[in-house]
TORVEXVO-817973 format. One record per residue: x, y, z of N, C-alpha, C in turn. Coordinates in steps of 0.02 Angstrom, whole numbers, plus 50000, padded with zeros to 5 digits. Example, Ala and Ser with C-alpha at 12.3 -4.5 7.8 and 13.67 -1.06 7.14 Angstrom:
// residues 2
506604971650390506154977550390506604983550390/506424988850354506844994750357506455000250394/
***
This chain:
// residues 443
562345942556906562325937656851562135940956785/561685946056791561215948956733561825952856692/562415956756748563085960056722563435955856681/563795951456719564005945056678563695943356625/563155942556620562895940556558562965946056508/562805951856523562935955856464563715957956443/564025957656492564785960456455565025953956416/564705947556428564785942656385564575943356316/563995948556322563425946756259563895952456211/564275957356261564495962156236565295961456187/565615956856216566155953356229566005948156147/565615944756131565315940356069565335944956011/564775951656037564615954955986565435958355939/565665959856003566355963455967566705957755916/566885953655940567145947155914566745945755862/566135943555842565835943655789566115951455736/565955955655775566045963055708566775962555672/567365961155738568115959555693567865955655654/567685949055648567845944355594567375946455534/566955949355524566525951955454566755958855451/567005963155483567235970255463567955968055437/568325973655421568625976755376569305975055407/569925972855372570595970555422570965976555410/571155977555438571755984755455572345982455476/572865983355433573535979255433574085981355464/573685989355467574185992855508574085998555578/573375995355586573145997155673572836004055672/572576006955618572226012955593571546008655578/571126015155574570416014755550570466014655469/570046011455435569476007955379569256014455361/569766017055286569656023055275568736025055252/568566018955260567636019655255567456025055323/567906023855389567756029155444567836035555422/568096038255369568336045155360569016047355383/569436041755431569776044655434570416044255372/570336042955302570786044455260570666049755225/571336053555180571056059855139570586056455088/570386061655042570006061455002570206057754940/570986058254930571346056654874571616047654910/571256044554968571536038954978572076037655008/572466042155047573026040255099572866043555147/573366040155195573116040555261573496048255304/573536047755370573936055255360574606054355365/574906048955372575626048155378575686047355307/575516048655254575716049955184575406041455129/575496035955180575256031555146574616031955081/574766025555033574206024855006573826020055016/573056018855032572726013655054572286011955003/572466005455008572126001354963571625996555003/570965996854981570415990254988570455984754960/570535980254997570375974154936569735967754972/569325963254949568865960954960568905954154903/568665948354972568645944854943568055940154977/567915933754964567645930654997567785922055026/567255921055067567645914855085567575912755166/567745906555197567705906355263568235912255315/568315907755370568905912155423569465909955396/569725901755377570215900055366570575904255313/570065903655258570255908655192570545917655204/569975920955250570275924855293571025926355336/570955918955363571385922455408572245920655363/572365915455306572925914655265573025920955219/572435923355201572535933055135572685936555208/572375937455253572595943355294573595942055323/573735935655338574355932355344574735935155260/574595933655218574935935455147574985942755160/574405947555164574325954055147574865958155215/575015954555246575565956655294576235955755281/576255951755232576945953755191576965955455159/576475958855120576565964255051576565969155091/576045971155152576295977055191576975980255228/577455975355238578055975055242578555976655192/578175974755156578695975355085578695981255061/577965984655061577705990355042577525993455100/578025996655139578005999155187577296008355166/577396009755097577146015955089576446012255063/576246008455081575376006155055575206002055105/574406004455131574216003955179573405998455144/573645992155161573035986055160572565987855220/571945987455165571245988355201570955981055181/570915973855213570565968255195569935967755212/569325966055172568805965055204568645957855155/568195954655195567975946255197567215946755186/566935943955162566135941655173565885934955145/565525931455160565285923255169565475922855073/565345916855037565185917354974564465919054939/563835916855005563275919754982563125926754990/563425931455010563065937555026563795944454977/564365938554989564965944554944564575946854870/564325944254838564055947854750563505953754764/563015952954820562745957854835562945962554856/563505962354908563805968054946564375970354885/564705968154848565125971054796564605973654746/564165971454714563655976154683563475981354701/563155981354775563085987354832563505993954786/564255990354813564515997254839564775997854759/564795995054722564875997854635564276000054619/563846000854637563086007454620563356012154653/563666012954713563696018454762564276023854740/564636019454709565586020454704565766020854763/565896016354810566306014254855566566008254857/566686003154795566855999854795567725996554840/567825991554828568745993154865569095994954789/569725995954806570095995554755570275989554710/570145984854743570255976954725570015972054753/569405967154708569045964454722569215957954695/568905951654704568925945754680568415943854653/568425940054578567705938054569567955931954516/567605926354538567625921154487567265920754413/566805915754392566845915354313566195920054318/566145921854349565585932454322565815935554315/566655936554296567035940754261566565945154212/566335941754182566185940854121565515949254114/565195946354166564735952654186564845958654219/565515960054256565735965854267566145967654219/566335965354158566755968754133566255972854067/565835967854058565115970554027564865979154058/565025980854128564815983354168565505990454140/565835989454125566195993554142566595997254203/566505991654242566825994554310567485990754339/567735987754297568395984754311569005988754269/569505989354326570165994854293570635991054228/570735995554185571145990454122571965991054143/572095983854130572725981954155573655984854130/573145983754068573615984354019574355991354000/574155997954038574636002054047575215997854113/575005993254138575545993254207575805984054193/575685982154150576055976754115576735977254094/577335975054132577725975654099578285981454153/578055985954192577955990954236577995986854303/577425989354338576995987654407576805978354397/576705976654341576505970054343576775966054279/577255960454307577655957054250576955950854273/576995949854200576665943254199577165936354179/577965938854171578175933154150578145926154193/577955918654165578085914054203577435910954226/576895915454191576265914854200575915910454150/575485907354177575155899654118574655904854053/575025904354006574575907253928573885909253956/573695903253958572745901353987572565908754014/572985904854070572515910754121572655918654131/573165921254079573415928454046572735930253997/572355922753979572285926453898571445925953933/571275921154001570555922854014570555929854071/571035933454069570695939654094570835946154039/570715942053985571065949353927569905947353922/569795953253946568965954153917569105960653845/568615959353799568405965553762569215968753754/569655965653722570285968153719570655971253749/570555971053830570965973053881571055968353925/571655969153976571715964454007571375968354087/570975963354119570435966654176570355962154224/570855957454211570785950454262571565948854275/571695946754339572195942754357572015937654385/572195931754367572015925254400572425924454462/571975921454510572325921454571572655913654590/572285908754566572315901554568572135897354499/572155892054481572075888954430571815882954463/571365877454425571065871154450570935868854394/570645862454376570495858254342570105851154346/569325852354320568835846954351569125842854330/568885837754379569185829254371568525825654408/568615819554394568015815654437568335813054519/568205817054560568585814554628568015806354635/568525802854654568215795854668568325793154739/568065788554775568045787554814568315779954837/568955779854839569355772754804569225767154862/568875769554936568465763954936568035760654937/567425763554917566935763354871567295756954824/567565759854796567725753354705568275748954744/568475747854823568845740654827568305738154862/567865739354899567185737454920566775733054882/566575738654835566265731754776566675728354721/567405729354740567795724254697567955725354606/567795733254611567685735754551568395741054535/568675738654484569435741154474569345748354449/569855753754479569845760054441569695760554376/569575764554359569375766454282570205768754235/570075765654165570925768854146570715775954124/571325779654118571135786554104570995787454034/571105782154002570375785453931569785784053918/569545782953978568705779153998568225783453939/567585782053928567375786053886566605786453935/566045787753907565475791653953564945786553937/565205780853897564875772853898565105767853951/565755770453986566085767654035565845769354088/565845776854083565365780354147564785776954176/564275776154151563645773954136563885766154160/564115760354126564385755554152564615755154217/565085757954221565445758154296564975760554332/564595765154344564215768754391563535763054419/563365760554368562855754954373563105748554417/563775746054401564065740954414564125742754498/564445749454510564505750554567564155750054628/563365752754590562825753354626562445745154647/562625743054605562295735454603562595731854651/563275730654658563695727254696563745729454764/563525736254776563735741554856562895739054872/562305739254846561925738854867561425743254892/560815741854901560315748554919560815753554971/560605761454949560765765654972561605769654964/561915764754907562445765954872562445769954826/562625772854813562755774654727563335776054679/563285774654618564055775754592563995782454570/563745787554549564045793754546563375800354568/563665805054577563135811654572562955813654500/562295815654471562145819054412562445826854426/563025826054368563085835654377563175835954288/562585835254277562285838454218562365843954208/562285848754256562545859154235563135859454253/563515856154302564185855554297564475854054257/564285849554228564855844354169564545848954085/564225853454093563665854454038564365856253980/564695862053998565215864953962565785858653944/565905855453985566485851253963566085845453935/565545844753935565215841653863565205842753794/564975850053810564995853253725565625854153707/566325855853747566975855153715566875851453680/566875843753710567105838453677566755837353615/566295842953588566055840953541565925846653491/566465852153503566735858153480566365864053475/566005862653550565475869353545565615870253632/565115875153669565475879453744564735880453739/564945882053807564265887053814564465895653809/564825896453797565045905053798565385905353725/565435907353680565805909553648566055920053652/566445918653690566685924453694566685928553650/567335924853608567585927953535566865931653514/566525930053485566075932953446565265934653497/565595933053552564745935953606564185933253578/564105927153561563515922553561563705916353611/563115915253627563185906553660563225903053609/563725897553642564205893353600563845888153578/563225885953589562865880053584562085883053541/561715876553526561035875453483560695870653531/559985872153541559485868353584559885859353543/559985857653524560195848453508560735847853523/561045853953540561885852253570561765849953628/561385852953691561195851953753560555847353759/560405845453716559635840153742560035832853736/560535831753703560855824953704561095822753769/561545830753815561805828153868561265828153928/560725830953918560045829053974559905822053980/559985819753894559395813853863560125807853895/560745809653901561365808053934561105804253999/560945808654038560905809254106560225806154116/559775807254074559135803154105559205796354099/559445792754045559565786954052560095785154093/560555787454102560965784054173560705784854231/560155789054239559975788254292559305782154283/558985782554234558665775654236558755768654222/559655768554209559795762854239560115759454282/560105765454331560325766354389560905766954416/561185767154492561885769554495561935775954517/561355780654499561345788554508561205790054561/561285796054611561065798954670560255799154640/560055799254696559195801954684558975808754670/558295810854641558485816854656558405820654721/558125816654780557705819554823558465822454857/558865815254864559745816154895560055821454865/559935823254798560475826154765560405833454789/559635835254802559285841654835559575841654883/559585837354954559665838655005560495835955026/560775832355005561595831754999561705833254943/562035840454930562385841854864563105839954847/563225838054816563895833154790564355839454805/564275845154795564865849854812564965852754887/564365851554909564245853254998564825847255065/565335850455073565835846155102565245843955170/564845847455191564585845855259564105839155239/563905838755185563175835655165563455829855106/563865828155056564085825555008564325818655028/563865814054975563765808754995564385803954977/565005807254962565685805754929566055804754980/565865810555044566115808855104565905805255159/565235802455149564785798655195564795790055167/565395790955103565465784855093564795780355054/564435785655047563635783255006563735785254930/564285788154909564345789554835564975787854793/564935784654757565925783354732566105787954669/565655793554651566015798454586565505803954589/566035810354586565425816354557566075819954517/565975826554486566315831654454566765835354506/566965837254511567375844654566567845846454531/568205852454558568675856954555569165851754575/569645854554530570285849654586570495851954654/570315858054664570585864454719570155861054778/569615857354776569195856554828569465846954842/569805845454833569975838254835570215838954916/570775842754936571025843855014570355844455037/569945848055041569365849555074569135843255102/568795840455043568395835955030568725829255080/569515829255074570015822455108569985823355165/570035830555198570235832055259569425828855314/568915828655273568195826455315567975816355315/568575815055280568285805355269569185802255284/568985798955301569535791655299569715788155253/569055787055200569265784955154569645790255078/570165785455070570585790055001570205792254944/570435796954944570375801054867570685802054832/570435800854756570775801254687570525805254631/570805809054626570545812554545570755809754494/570375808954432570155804054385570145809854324/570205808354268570115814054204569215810754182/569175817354179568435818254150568425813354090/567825808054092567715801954035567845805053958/568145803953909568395808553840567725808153799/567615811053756567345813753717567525812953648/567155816153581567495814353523568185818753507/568225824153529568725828053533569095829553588/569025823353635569595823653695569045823653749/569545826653796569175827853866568785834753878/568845837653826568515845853869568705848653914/569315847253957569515850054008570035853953992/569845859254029570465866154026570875868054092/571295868154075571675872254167571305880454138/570925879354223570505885454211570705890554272/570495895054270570505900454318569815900654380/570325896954436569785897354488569245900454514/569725908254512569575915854557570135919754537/569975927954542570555930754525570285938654555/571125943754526570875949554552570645952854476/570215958354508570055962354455570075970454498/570595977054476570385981854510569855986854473/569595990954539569305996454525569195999254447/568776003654416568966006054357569216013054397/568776015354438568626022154488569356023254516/569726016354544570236018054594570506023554607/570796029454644571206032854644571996030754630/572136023754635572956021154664572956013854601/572846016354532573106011054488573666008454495/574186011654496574836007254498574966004754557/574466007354613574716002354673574215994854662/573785995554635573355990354625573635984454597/574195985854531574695982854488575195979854518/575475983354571576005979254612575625975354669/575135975354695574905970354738574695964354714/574545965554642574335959254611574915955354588/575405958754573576015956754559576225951254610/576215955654662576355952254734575995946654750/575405945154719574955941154729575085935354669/575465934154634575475930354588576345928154575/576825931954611577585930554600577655927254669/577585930754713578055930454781577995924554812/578375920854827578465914554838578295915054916/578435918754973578155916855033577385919555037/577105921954992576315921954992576085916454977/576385912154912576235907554902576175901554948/576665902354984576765896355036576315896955077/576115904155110575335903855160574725903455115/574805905155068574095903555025573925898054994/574505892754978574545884754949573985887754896/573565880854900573075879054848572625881654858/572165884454938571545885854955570995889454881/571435894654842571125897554784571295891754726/571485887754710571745883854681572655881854667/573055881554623573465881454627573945886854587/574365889654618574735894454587574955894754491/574695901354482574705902854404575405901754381/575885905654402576615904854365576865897754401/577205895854356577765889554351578155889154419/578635894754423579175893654480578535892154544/578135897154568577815891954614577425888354635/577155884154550576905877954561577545873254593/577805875254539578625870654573578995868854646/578725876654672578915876254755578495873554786/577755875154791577515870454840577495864354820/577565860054754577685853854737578085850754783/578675854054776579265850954805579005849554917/578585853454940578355851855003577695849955003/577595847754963576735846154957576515837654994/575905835655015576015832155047575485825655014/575465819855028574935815554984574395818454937/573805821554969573455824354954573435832354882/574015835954905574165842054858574625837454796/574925832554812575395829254774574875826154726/574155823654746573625821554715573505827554639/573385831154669572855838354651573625840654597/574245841354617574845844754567574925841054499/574975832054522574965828754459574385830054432/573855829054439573115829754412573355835854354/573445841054378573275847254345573965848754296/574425846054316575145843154262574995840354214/574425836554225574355830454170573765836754128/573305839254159572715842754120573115848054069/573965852654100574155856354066574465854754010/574765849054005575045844053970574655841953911/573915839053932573545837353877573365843853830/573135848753870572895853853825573415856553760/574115855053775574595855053718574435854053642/574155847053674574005841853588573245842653570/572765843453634572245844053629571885849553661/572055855553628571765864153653571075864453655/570815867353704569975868353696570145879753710/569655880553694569435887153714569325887153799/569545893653806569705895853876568925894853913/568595894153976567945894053975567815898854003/567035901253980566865909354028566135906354043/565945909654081565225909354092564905913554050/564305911354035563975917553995563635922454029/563555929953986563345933054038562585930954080/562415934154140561985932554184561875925754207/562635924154215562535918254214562315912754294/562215919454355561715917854401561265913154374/560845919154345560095917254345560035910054275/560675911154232560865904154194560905897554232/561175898154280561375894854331560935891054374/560285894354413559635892154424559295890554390/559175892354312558755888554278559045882154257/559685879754256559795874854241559695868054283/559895871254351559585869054409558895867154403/558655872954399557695868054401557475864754346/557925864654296557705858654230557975852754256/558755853854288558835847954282558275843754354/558015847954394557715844654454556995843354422/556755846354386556175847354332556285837354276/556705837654277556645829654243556545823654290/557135827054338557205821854391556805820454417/556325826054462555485821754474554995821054434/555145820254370554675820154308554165824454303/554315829654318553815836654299553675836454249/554285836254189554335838354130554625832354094/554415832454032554955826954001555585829553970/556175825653952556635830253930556765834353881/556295832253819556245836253777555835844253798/555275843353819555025847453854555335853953901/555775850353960556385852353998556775857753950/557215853653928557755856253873557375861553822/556985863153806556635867653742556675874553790/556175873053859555985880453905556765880753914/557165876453939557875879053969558235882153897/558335879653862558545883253783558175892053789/557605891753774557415897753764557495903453837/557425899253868557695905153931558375905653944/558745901653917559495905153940559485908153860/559135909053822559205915553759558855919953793/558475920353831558105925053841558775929653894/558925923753942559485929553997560005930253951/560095928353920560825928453884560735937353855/560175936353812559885944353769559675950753811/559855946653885559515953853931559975956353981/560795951453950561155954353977561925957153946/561545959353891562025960753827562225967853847/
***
């Protein structure tokens, strides 16, 4: 029995190491073993490329499915995939950029911003045109990976927040959709009305105060990043209005609690009270709407963010994307995989939306045409967001730098009001001066 048990234990362990080690596309060792030259190919002449990203198995196992037809295609380049959770990938890619062992091609969402600060992302711009046509590609998301006058980003997906709602939630309490030029007095209204009518333990929306923070100050012609000129885009009274926002809707009720909001986070598909039918509105990605449908019965709708004095604030933004190596040995192979990663229509088809929705035109167009209730949801949504930005342009959005530790402090102000630690003025002053403080320490 004691045998059995261990070739079992032994049998797990292996199975666990495939799925967090390194994918090999073509039945060779993870030139991390040594067995590649020095210059990056293998001994049958190939060139091998790393690439890293993060994400569940599903996400896994559709890039390793894609990266098998660029390996086909590119019979002379040899894919090295490696995966790691979303909490532990920024450490382990930091890791190995101190070490220089980074991969050749990595993924990183809106902390672009801080590796390119870093100097360790490859510039694009010799293999434009070459190794990588960008024609057919959305303006936007060309012009948010041009950092510091190079281009150092390829977007991999595109999305666009919307308020996912919970449509039966609002036939429950008899409360009609919202029209799409609702404003953030409607919000407040509706959210109250909701809560009143559903009854204890209802609520009409989640506070995402640091979520919604940026597409606040659009609407009122300020960001939190100003790129262009590398200052933050905002003044301590730009951001104390949308706190002083949020505290009163939550004191007149309608709001998640904060104790709920801690322990079911509106973005947590396992825990989110949108799917437990206890919440009828929060912020999201449009990219996470399938997610979010595939766990409730009841329908889902994305809604345009409540307008503002200068519109909605919403941008078709850049989900996730690639950025290579600066170090690489194999630039121009780096250029055609991304290529590959942004034209080719049967990648597209195994990759759908999971990163959001495809950058160039022709194949938004294709999976449109097979898309099913749900993606058909999420395509118009983000049709309509590309559409608006026409008449009503906002600036591209970036995070500012360090924008981790930006990120947690906003978090504990906003949880800092919510159990009345602090008052909001109070709140908002320390949160002002400490995101100057990270902002200046990560120049």
């Amino acid at each position: 029995m004691f045998k059995r048990f261990m070739i079992g234990m032994i049998t797990s362990l292996l199975l666990f190491v495939t799925a967090c080690s390194g994918t090999d596309h073509t039945g060779t060792n993870d030139a991390s073993n040594g067995n590649g030259n020095d210059n990056g190919t293998t001994e049958g002449g190939q060139v091998e490329l790393r690439i890293m990203w993060w994400g569940d198995q599903k996400r896994a196992d559709i890039t390793n499915e894609a990266l098998k037809i660029f390996q086909a295609k590119h019979p002379d380049i040899k894919i090295v995939g490696e995966f790691a959770p979303s909490s532990g990938y920024f450490d382990k890619l930091n890791t190995q950029l101190a070490s220089g062992t980074a991969p050749d091609i990595f993924f990183l969402g809106g902390n672009v911003v801080d590796y390119a600060k870093k100097d360790v992302l490859l510039n694009l711009d010799p293999y434009v045109g070459n190794e990588l046509n960008l024609d057919g590609m959305d303006e936007t998301m060309i012009e948010y990976g041009r950092l510091d006058g190079k281009l150092q980003h390829i977007s991999a997906g595109a999305n666009a927040r919307g308020i996912v709602v919970n449509q039966a939630l609002f036939e429950k309490a008899g409360v009609p959709l919202p029209a799409s030029d609702w404003d953030w007095a409607d919000y407040v209204a509706i959210s109250k009305e909701l809560s009143d009518k559903l009854g204890d333990g209802f609520y009409g929306t989640y506070n995402f105060t640091v979520d919604g923070m940026d597409i606040y100050l659009k609407q009122r012609g300020k960001q939190l990043y100003d790129m262009k000129n590398g200052t933050l885009g905002f003044a301590k009274e730009d951001i104390l209005e949308w706190f002083q926002y949020w505290e009163k809707t939550s004191a007149s009720g309608g709001v998640v609690t904060p104790e709920l909001q801690v322990s079911n986070p509106h973005d947590d598909t396992s825990k989110s009270l949108l799917i437990t039918g206890k919440a009828a509105m929060t912020l999201l990605p449009s990219n996470q709407l399938a997610a979010f449908q595939s766990l409730t019965e009841d329908p889902l709708v994305l809604l345009p963010v409540p307008r503002g004095p200068k519109g909605t604030g919403v941008v078709f933004e850049s989900s996730q994307g690639l950025s290579g190596y600066a170090n690489t040995k194999h630039p121009k192979e780096v250029a055609i995989l991304m290529d590959f990663w942004i034209h080719d229509p049967e990648a597209a088809k195994i990759l759908g939306n999971d990163r959001g929705v495809p950058v160039t035109e022709a194949n938004r167009n294709l999976l449109q045409e097979g898309a099913g209730p749900v993606e058909e949801i999420v395509y118009n949504y983000t049709n309509l967001v590309s559409e608006a930005t026409k008449t009503e342009p906002f600036d591209v959005s970036y995070n500012p730098p360090g924008f981790a530790e930006f990120s947690k402090l906003a978090q504990t102000t906003n949880q800092e009001i919510g159990f009345g630690r602090k008052s909001v003025e109070q709140a908002v002053s320390d949160f002002y001066n400490g995101t100057v403080r990270i902002f200046e320490s990560n120049q």
